[in-house]
Residue frames as a rotation matrix with the C-alpha (Angstrom) as fourth column:
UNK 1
-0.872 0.413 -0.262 102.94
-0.086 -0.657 -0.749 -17.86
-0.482 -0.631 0.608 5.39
UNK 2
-0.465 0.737 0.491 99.28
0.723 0.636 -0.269 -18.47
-0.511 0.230 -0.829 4.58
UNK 3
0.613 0.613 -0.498 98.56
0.105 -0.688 -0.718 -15.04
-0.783 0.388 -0.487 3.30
UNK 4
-0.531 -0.650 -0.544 101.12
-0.736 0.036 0.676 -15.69
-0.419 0.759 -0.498 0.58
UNK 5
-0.671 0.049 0.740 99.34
0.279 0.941 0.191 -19.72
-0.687 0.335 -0.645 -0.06
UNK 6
-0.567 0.608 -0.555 97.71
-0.713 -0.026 0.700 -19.65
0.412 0.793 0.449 -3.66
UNK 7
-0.259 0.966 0.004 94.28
-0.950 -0.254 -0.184 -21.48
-0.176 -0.051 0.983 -3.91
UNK 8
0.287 0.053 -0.957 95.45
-0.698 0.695 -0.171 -24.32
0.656 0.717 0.236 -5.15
UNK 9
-0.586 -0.694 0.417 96.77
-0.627 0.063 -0.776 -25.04
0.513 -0.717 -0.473 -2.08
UNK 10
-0.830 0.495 0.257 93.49
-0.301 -0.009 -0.954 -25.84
-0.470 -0.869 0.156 -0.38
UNK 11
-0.020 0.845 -0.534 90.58
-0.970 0.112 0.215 -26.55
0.241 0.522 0.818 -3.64
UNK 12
0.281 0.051 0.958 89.03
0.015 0.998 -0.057 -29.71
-0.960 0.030 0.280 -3.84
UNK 13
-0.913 -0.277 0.300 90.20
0.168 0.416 0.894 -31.26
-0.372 0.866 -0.333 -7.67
UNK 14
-0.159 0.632 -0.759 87.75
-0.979 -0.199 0.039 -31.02
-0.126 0.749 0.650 -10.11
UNK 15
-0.522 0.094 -0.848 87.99
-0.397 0.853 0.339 -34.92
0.755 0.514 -0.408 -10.18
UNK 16
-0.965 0.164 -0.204 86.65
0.256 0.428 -0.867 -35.12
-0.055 -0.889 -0.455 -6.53
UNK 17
-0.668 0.677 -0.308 83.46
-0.675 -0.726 -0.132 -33.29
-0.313 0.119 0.942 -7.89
UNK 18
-0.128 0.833 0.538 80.40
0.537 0.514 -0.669 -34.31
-0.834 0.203 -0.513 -8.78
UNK 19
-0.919 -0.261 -0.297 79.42
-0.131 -0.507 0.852 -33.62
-0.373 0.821 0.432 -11.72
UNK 20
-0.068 0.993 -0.093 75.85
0.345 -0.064 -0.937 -33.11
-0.936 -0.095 -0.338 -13.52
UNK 21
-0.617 -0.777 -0.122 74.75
0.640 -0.586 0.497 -32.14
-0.458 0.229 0.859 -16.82
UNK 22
-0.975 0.169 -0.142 73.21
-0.199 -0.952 0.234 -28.90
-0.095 0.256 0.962 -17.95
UNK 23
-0.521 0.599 -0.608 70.20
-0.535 0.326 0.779 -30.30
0.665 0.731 0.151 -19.33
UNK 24
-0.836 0.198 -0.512 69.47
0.473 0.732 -0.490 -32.70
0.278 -0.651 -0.706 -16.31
UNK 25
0.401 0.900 0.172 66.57
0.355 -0.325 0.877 -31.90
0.845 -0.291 -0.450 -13.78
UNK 26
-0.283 -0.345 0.895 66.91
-0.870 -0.299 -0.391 -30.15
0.403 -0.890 -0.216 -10.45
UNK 27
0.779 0.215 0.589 65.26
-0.549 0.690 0.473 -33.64
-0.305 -0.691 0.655 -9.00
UNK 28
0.578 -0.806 -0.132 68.16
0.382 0.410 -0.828 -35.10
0.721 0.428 0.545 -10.99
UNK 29
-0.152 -0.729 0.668 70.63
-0.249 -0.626 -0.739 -32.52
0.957 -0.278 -0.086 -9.27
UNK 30
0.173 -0.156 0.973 69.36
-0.904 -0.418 0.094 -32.96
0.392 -0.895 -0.213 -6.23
UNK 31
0.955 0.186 -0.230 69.68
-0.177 0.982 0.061 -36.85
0.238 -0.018 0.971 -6.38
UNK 32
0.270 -0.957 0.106 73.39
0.495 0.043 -0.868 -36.28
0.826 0.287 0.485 -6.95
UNK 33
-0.326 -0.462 0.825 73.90
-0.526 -0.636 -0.565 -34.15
0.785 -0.618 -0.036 -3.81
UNK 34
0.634 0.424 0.647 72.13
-0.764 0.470 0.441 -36.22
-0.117 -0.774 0.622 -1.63
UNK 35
0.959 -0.175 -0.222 73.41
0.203 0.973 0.111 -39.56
0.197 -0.152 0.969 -2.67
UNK 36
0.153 -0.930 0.335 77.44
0.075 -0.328 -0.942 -37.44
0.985 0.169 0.020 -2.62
UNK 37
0.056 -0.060 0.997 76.58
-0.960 -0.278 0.038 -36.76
0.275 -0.959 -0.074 1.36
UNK 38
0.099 0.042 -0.994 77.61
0.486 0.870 0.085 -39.18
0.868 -0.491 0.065 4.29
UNK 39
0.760 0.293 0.580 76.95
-0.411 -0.475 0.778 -39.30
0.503 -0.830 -0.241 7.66
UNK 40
-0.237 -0.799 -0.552 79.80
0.447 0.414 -0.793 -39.62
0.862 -0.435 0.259 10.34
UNK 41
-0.787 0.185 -0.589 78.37
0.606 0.413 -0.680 -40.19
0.118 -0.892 -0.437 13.07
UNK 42
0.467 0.879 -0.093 75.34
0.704 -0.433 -0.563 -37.05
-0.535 0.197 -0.821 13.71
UNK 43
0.042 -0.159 -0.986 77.15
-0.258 -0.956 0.143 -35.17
-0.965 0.248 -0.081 11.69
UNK 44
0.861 0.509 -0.005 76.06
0.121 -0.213 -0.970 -34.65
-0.495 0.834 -0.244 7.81
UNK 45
-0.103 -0.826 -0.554 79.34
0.050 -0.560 0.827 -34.79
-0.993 0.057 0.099 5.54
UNK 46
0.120 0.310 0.943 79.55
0.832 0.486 -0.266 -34.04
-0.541 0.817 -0.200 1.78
UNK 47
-0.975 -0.220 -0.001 79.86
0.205 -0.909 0.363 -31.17
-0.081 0.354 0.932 -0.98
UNK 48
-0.074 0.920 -0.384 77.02
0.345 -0.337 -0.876 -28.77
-0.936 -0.197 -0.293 -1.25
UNK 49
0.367 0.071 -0.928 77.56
-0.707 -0.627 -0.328 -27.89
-0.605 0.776 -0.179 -4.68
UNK 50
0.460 -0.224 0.859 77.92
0.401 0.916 0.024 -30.03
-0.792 0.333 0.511 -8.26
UNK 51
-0.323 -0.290 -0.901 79.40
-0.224 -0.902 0.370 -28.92
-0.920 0.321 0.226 -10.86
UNK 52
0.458 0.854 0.249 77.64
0.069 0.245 -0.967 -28.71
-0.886 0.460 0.053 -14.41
UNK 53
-0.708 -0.580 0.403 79.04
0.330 0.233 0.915 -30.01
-0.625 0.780 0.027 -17.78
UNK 54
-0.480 -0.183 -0.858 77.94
-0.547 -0.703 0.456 -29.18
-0.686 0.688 0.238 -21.21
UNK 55
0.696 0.405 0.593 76.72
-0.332 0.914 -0.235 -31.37
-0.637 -0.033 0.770 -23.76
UNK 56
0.458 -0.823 -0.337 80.69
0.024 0.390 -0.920 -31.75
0.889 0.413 0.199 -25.03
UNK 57
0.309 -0.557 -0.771 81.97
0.674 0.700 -0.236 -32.44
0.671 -0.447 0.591 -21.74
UNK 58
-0.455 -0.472 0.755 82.85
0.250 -0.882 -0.401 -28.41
0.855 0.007 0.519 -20.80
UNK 59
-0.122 0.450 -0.885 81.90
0.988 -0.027 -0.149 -27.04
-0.091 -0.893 -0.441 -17.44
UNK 60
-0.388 0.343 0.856 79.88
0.528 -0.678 0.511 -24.42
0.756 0.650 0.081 -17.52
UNK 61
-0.122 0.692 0.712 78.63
-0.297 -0.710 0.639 -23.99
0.947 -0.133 0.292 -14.42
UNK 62
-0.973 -0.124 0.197 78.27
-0.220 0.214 -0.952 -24.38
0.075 -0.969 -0.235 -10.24
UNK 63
-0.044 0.818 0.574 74.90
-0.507 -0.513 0.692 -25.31
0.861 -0.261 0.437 -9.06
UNK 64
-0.962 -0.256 0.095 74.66
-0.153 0.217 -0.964 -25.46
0.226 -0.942 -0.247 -5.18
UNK 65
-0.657 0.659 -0.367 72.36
0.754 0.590 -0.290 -26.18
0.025 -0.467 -0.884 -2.81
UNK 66
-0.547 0.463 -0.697 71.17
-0.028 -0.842 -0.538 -22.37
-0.837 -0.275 0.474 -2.39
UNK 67
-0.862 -0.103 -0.496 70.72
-0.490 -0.077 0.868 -22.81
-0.128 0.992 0.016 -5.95
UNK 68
-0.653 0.638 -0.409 68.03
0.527 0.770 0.361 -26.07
0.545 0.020 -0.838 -5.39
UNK 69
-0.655 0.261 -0.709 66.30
0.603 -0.384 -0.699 -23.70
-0.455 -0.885 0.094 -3.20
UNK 70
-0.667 -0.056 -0.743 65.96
-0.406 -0.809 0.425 -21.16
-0.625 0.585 0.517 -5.46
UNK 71
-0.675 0.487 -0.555 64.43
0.020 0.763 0.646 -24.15
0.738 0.425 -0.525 -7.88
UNK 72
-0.613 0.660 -0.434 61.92
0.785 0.450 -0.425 -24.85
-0.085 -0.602 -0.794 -4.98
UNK 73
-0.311 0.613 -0.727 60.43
-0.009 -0.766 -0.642 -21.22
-0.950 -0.193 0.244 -5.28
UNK 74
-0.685 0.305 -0.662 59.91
-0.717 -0.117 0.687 -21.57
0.132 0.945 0.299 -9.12
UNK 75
-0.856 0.311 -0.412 58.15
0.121 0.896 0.426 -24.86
0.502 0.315 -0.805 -8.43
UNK 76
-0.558 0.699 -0.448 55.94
0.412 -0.235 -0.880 -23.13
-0.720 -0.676 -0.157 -5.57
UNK 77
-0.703 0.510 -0.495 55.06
-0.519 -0.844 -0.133 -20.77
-0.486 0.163 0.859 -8.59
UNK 78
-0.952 0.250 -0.174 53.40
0.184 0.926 0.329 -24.14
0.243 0.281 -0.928 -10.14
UNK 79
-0.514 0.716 -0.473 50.83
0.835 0.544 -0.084 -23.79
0.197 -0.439 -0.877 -7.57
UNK 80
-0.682 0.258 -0.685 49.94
0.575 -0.391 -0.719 -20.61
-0.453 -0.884 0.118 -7.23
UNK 81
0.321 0.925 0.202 46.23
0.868 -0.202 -0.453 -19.06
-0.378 0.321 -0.868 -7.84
UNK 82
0.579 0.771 -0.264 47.23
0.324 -0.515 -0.793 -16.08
-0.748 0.374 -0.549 -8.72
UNK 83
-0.795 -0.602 -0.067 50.03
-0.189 0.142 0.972 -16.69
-0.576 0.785 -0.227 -11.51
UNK 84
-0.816 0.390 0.427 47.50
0.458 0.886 0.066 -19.46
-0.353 0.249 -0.902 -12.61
UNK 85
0.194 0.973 0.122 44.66
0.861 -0.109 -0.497 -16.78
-0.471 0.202 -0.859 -12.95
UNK 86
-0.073 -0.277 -0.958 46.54
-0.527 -0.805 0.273 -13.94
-0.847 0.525 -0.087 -15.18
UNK 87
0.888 0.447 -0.107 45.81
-0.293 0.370 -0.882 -14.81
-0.355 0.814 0.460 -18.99
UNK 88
0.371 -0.924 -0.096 49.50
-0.750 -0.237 -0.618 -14.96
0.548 0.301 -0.780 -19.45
UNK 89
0.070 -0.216 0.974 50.08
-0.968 0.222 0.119 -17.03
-0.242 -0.951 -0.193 -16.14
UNK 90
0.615 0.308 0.726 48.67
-0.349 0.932 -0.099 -20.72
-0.707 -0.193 0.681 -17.24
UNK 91
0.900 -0.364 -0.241 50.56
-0.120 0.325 -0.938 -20.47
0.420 0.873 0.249 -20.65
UNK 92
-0.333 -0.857 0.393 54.68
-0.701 -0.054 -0.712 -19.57
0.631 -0.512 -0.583 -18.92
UNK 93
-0.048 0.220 0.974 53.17
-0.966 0.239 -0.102 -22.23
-0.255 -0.946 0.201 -15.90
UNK 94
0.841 0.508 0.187 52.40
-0.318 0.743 -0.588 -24.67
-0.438 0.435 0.787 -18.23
UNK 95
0.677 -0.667 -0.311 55.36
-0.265 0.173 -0.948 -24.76
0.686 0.725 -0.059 -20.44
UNK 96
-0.334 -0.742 0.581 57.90
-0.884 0.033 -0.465 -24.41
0.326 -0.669 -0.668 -17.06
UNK 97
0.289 0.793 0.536 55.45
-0.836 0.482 -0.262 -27.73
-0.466 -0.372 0.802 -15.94
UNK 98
0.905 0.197 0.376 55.75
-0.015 0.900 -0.436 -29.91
-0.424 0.390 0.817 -18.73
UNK 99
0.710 -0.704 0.004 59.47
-0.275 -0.283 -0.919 -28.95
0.648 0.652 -0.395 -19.30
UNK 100
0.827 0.095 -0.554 60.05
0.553 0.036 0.832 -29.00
0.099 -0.995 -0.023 -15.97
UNK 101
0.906 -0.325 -0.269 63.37
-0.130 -0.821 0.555 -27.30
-0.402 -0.468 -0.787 -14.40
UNK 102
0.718 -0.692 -0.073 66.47
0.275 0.379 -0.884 -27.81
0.639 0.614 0.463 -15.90
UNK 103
0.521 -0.575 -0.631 69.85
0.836 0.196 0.512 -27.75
-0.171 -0.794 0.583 -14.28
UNK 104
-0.662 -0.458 0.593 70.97
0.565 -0.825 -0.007 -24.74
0.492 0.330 0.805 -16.65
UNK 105
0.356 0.901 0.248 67.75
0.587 -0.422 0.691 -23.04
0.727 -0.101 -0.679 -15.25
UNK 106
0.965 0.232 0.126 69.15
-0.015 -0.430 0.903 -22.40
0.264 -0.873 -0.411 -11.84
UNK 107
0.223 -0.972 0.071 73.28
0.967 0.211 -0.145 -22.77
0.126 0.101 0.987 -12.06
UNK 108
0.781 -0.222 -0.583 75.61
-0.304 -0.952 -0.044 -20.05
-0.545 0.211 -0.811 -11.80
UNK 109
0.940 -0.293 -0.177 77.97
-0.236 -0.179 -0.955 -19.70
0.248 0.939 -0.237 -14.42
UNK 110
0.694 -0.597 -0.403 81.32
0.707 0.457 0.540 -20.82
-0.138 -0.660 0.739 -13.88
UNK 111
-0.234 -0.972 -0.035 82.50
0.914 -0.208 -0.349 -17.46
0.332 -0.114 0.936 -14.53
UNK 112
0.704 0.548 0.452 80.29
0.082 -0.694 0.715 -15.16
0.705 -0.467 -0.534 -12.75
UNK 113
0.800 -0.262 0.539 82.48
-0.598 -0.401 0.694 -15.64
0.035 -0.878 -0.478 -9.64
UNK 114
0.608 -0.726 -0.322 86.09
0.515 0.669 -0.536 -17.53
0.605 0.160 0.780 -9.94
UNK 115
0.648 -0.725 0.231 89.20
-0.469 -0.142 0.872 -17.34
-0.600 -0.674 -0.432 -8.78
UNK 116
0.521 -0.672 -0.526 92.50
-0.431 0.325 -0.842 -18.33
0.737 0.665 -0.121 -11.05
UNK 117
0.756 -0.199 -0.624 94.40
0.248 0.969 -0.009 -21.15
0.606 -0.148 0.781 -9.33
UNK 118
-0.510 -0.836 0.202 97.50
0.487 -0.475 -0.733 -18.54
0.709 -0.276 0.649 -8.29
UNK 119
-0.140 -0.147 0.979 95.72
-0.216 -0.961 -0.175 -16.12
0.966 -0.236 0.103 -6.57
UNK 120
-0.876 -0.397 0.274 96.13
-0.278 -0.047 -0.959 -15.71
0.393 -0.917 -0.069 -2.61
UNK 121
-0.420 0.682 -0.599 93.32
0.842 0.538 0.022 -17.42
0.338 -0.495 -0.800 -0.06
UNK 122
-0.616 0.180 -0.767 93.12
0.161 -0.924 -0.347 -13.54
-0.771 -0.337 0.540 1.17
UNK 123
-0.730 0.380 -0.568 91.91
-0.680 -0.494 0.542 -12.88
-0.075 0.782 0.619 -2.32
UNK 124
-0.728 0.635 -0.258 89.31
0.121 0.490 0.863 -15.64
0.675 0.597 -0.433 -2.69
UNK 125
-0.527 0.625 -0.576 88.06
0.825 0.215 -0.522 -14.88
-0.202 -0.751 -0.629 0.51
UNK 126
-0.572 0.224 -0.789 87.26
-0.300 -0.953 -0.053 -11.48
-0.763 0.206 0.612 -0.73
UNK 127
-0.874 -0.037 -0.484 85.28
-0.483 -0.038 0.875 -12.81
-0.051 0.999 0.015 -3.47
UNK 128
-0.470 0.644 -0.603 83.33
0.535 0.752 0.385 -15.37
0.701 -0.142 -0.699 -1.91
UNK 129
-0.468 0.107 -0.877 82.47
0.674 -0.598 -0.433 -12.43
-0.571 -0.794 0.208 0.21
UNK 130
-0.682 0.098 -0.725 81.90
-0.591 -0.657 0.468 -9.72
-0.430 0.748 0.506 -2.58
UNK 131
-0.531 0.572 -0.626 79.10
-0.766 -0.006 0.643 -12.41
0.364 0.820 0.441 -4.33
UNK 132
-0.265 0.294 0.918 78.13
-0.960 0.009 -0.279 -13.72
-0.090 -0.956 0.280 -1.24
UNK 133
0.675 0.091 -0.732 78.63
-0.288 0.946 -0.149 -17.33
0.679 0.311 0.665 -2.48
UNK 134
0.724 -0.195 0.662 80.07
-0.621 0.234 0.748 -20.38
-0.301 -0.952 0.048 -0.58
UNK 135
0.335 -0.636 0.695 82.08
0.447 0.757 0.478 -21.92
-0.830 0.151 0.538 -3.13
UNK 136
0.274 -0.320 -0.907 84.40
-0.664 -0.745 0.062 -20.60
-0.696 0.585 -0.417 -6.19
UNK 137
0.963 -0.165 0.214 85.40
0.256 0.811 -0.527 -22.25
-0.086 0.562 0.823 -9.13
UNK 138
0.604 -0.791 0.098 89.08
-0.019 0.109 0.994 -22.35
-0.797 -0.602 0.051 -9.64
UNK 139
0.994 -0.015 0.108 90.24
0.102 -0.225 -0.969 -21.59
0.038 0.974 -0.222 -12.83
UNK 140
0.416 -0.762 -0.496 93.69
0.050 -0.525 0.849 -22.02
-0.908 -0.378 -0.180 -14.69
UNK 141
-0.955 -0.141 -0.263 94.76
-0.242 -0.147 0.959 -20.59
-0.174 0.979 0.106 -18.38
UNK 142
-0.340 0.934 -0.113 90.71
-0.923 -0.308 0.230 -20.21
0.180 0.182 0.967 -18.39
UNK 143
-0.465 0.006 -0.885 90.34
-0.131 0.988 0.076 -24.01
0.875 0.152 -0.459 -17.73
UNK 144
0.761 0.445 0.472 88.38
-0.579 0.136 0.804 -25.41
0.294 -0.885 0.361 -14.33
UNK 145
-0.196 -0.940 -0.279 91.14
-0.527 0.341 -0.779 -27.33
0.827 -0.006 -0.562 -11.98
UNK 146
-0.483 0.216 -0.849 89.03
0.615 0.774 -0.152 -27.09
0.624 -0.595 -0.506 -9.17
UNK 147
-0.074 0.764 0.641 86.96
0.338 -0.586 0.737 -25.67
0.938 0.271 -0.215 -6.26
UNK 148
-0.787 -0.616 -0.026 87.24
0.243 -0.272 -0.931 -23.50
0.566 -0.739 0.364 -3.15
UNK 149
0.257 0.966 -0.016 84.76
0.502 -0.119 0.857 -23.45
0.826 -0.228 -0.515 -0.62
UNK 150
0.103 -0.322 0.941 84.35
-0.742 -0.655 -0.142 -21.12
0.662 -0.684 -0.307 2.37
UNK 151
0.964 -0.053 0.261 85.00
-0.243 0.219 0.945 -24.19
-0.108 -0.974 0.198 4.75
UNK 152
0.627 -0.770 0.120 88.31
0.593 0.371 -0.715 -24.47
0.505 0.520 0.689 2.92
UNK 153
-0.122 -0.409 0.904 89.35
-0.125 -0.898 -0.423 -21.07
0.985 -0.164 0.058 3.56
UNK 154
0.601 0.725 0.338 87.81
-0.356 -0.135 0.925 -21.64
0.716 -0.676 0.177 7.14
UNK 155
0.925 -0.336 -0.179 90.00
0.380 0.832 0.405 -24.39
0.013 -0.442 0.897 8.07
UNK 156
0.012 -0.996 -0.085 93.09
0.991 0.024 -0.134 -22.10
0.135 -0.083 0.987 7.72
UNK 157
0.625 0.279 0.729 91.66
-0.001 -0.934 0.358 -18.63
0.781 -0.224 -0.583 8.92
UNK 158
0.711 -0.092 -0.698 93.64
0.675 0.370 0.638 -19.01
0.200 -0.924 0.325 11.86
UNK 159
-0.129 -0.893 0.431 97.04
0.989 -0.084 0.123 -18.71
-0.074 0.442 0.894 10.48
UNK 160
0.430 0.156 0.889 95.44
0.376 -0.927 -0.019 -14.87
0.821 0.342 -0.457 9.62
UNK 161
0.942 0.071 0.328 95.73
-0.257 -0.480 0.839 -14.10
0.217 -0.874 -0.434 13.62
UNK 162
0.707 -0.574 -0.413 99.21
0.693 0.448 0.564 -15.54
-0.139 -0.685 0.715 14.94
UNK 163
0.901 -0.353 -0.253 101.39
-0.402 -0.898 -0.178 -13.14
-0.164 0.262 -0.951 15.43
């Protein structure tokens, strides 16, 4: 019965991931998500999220596409007159400039929102719901294993309705 099926049932692996690390750029990050997408036929396939290593090897962290977004408004603040004219503005503009973004900058943690490998597809939907995210890490004995996304869960919502 699917409201019994653990998570593991349904994650991608952690080896099917992309992977990125911390330190990179968001033009970095977003290089990796683009080049991870194919097209079949007009339709756009691919993960929307990478996931983000350490600089020993540790995942630390999810950063999606909403995430690169997010990165696009910080870069908008780049340009704007009236950051740029507060006495305070050119110095924090400058530094975020010639540093540029970083991939830790805009990530979410890889325990802000999880899920532990056992628990029930009912539960993760509740989560990915509760932190209004589209993917979970997967987590087992505190370890990453892999990741659940809401088209995972999607693809077996059915099963909820048959009587």
């Amino acid at each position: 019965m699917v409201r019994n099926k653990a998570v593991e049932e349904i994650m991608i692996p952690v080896e099917d991931y992309q992977k990125i690390a911390e330190d990179a750029t968001v033009y970095d990050a977003i290089k990796v998500i683009q080049n991870s997408f194919h097209r079949d036929g007009m339709a756009w396939h691919g993960h929307r999220s990478v996931l983000v290593i350490n600089n020993c090897s540790q995942f630390v962290g999810v950063l999606t596409i909403r995430g690169l977004l997010k990165a696009a408004g910080l870069q908008e603040l780049l340009d704007d007159i009236g950051i740029k004219s507060e006495s305070w503005g050119w110095y924090y503009m400058q530094r975020l400039k010639e540093n540029s973004i970083r991939v830790r900058d805009v990530m979410r943690p890889i325990n802000s929102a999880s899920v532990n490998a056992g628990d029930s597809i009912y539960e993760a939907a509740k989560v990915l719901l509760k932190y209004n995210v589209n993917s979970l890490p997967v987590l087992r004995n505190n370890q990453l294993v892999g990741v659940v996304r809401v088209l995972d869960i999607f693809a077996v919502i059915k099963n909820y309705f048959v009587v």
